[in-house]
Short mmCIF file of the C-alpha atoms (twelve columns), coordinates in Angstrom:
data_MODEL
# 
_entry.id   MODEL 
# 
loop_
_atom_site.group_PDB 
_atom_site.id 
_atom_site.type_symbol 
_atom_site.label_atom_id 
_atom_site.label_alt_id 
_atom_site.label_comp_id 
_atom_site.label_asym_id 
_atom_site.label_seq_id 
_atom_site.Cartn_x 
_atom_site.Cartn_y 
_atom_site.Cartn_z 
_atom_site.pdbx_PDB_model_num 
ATOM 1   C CA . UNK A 1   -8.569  -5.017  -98.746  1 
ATOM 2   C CA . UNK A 2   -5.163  -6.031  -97.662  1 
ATOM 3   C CA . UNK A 3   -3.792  -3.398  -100.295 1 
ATOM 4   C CA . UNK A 4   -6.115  -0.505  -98.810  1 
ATOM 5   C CA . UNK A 5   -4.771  -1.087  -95.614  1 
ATOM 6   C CA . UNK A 6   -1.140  -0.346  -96.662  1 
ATOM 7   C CA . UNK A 7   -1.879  3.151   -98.554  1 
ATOM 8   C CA . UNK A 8   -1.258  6.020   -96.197  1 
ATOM 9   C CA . UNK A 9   -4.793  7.376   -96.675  1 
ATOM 10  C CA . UNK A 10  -6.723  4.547   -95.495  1 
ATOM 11  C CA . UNK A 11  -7.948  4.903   -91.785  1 
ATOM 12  C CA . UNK A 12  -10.546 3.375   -89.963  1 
ATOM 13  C CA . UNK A 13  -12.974 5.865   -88.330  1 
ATOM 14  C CA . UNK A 14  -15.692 3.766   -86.365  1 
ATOM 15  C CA . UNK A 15  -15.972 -0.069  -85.802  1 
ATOM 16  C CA . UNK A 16  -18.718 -1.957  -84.581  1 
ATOM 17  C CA . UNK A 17  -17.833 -4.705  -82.795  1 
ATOM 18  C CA . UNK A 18  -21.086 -5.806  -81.350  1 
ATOM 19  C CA . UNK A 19  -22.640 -6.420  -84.462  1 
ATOM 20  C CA . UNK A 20  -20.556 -9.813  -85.053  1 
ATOM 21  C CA . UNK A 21  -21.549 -10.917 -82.113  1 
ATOM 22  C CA . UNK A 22  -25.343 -10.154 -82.012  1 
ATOM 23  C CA . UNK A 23  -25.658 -10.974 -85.678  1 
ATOM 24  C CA . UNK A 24  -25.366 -13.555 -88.410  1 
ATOM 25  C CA . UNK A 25  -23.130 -11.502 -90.912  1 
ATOM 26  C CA . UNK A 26  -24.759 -12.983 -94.795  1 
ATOM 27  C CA . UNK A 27  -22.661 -10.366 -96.975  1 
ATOM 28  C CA . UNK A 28  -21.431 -7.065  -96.870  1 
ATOM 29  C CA . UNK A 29  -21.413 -4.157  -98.958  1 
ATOM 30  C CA . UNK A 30  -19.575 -0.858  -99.445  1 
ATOM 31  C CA . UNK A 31  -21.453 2.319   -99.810  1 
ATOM 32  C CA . UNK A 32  -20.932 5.555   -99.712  1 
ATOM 33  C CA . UNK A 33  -22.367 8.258   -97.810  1 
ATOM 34  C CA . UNK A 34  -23.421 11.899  -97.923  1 
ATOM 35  C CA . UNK A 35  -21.806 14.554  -95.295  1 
ATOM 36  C CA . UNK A 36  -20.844 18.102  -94.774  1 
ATOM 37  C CA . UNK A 37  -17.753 19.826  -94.457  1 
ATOM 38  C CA . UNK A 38  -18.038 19.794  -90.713  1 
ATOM 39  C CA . UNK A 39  -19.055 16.236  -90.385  1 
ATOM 40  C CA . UNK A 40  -15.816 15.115  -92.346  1 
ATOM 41  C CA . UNK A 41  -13.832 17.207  -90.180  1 
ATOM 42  C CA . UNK A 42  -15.252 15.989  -87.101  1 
ATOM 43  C CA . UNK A 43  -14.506 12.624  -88.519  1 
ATOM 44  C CA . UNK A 44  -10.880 13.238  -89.366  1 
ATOM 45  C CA . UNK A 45  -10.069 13.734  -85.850  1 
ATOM 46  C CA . UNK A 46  -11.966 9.968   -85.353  1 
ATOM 47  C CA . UNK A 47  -14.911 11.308  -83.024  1 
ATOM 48  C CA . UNK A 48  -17.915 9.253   -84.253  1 
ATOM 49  C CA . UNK A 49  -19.750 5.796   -82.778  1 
ATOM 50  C CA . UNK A 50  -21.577 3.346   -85.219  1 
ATOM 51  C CA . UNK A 51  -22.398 0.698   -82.385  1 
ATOM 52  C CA . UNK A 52  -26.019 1.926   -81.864  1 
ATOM 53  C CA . UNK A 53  -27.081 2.565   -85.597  1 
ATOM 54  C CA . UNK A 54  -28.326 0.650   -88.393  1 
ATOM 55  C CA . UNK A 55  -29.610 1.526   -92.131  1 
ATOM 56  C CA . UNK A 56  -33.263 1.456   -93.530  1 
ATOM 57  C CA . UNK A 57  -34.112 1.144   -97.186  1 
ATOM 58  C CA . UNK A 58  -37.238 4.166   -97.191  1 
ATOM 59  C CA . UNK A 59  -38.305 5.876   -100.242 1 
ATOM 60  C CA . UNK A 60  -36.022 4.024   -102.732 1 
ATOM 61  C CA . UNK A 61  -33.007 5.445   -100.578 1 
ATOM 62  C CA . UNK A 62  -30.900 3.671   -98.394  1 
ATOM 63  C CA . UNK A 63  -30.402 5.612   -95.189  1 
ATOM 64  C CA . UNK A 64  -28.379 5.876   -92.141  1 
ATOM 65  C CA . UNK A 65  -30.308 6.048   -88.915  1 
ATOM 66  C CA . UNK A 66  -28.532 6.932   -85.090  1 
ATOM 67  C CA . UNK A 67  -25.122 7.318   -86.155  1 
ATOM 68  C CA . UNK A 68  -23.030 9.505   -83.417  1 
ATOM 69  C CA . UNK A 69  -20.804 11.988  -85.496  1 
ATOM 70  C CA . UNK A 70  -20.124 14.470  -82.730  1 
ATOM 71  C CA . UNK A 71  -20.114 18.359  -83.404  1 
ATOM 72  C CA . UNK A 72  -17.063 20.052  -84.182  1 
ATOM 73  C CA . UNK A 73  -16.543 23.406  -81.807  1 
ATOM 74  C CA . UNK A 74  -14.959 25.106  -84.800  1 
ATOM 75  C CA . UNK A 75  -18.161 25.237  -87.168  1 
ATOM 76  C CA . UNK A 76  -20.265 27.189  -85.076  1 
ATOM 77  C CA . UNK A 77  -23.682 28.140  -87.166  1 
ATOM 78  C CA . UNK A 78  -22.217 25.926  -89.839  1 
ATOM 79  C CA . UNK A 79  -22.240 22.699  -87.818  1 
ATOM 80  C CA . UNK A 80  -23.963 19.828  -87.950  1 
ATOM 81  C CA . UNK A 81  -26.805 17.841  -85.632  1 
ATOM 82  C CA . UNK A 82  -25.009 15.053  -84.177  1 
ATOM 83  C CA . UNK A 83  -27.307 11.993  -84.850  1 
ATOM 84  C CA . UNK A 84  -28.930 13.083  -87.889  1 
ATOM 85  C CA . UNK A 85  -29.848 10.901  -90.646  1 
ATOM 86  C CA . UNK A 86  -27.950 10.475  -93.459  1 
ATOM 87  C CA . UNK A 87  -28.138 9.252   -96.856  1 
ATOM 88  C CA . UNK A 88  -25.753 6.041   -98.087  1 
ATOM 89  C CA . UNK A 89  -25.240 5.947   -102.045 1 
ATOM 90  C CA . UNK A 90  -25.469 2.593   -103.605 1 
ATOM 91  C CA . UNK A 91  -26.386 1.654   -107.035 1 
ATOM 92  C CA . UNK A 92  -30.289 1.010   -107.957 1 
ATOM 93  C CA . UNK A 93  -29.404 -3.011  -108.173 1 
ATOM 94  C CA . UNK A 94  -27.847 -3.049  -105.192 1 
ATOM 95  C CA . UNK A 95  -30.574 -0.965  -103.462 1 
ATOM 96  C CA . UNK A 96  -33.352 -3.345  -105.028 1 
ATOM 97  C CA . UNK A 97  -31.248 -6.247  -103.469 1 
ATOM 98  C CA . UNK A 98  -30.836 -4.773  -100.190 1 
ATOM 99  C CA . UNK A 99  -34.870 -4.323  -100.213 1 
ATOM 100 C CA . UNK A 100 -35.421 -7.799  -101.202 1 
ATOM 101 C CA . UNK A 101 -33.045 -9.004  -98.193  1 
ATOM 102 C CA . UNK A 102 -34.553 -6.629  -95.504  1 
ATOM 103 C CA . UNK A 103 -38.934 -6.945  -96.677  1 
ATOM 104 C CA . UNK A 104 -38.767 -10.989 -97.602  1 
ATOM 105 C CA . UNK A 105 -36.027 -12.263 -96.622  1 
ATOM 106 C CA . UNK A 106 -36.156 -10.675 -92.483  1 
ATOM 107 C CA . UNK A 107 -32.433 -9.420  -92.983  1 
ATOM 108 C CA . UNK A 108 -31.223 -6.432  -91.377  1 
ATOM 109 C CA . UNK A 109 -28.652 -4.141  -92.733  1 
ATOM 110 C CA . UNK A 110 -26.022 -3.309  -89.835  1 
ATOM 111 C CA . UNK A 111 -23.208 -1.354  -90.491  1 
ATOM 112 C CA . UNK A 112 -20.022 -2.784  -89.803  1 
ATOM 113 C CA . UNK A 113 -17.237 -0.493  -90.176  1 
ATOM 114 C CA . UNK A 114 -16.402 3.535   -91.461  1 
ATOM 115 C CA . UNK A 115 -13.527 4.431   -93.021  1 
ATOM 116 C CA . UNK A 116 -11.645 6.797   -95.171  1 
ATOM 117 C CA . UNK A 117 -10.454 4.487   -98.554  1 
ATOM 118 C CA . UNK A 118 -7.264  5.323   -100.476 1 
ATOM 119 C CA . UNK A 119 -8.334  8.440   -102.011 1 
ATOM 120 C CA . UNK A 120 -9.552  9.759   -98.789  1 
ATOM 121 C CA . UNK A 121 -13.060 9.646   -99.299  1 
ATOM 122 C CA . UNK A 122 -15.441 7.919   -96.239  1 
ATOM 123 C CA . UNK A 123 -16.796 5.019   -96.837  1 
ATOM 124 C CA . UNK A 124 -19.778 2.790   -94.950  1 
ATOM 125 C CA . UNK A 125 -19.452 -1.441  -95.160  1 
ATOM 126 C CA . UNK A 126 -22.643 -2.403  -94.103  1 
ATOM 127 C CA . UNK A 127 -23.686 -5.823  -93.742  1 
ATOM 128 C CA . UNK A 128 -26.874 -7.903  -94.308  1 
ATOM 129 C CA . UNK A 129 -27.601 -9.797  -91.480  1 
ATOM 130 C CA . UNK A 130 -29.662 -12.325 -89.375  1 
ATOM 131 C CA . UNK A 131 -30.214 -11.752 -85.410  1 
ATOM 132 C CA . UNK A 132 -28.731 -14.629 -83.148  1 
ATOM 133 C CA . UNK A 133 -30.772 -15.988 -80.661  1 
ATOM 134 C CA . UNK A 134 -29.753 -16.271 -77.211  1 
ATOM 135 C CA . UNK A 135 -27.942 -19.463 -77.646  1 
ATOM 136 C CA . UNK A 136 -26.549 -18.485 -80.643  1 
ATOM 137 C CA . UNK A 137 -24.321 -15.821 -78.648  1 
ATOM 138 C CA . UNK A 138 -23.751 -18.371 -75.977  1 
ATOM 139 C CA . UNK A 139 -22.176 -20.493 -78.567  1 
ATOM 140 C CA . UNK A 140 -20.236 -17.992 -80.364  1 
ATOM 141 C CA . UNK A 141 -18.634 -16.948 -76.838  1 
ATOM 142 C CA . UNK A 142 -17.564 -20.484 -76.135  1 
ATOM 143 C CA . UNK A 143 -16.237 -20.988 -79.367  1 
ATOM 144 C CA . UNK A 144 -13.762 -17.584 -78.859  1 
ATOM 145 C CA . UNK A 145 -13.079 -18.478 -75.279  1 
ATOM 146 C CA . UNK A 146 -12.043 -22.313 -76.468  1 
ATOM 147 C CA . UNK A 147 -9.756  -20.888 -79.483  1 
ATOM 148 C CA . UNK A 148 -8.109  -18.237 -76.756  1 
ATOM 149 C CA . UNK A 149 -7.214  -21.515 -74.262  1 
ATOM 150 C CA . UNK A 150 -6.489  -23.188 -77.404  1 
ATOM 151 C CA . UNK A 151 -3.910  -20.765 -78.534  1 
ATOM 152 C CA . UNK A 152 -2.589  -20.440 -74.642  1 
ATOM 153 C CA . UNK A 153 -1.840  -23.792 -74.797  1 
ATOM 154 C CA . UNK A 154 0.159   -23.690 -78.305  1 
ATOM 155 C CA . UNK A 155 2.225   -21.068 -76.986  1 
ATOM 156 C CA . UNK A 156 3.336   -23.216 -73.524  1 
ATOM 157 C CA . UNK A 157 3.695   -26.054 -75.505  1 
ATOM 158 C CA . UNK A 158 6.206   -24.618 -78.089  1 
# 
C-alpha cells in the first residue's frame, strides 16, 4: 500500500470516515467496480461521496447501493443517474465468503475508501464489519481524545 501511494497514478477519490467510527472494521477487501465513461470522468475531477452507501451480496453479485457519483455537465444524453447501483467485481470465493459473513455471521460490508490504483483503474476497499453500540463509540472517542492530550503533552514536554 505504501508503494501505491508513491506512483503518480494513485489518487484517492472518496473516503469514508464515519464508517471507523460507527463500525467494528473485521477485514477488508479490494474490488473492483463497473462504470461508464461519464462516471469515470466525473470521478477524475474527485466529485463523488461514499459516506451514505454500503454493498449487498443479491443474486450471486456483489453490489453497490447509494453511492453519490455526481453528473458530469459535459455528457448530456450520455450521462449517468447519480445514485445508481452499481456492480463490484470480486472473485466467486470471495463473493461466497462475503455471503457467509453478511447471512450467518450479521456482518455488514461498508465501503471504506475509492481510489484510482497505479494503473489508473478505480478501485472499491470495502470492509466487513460489525455495528458498535452506543458505548462502543463513546469509548472509541475517549480513546482518540486521550491519545490527542497524550501527544499535546509529548510535544510540551520535549
Amino acid at each position: 500500500m505504501a508503494d501505491d501511494k508513491d506512483n503518480k497514478n494513485y489518487k484517492v477519490i472518496a473516503e469514508n470516515r464515519r464508517a471507523r467510527f460507527d463500525y467494528f472494521i473485521e477485514s477488508d477487501l479490494e474490488v473492483g467496480i463497473m462504470l461508464t465513461g461519464s462516471e469515470v470522468k466525473s470521478l477524475r475531477t474527485g466529485q463523488s461521496n461514499i459516506a451514505e452507501s454500503y454493498a449487498s451480496v443479491e443474486n450471486a453479485e456483489l453490489w453497490l447501493i447509494n453511492a453519490h457519483i455526481a453528473a458530469l455537465s459535459r455528457a448530456g444524453v450520455f450521462g449517468h443517474e447519480e445514485r445508481r447501483r452499481r456492480k463490484l467485481l470480486v472473485s466467486k470465493r470471495e463473493l461466497s465468503r462475503l455471503w457467509q459473513a453478511v447471512g450467518r455471521e450479521g456482518m455488514t460490508l461498508v465501503p471504506l475508501v475509492m481510489y484510482f490504483n497505479h494503473r489508473g483503474l478505480v478501485k472499491l476497499k470495502i470492509g466487513v464489519a460489525k455495528g458498535k453500540k452506543v458505548a462502543d463509540k463513546r469509548e472509541t472517542s475517549a480513546k482518540r481524545d486521550w491519545n490527542r492530550q497524550k501527544q499535546r503533552l509529548l510535544k510540551q514536554g520535549g
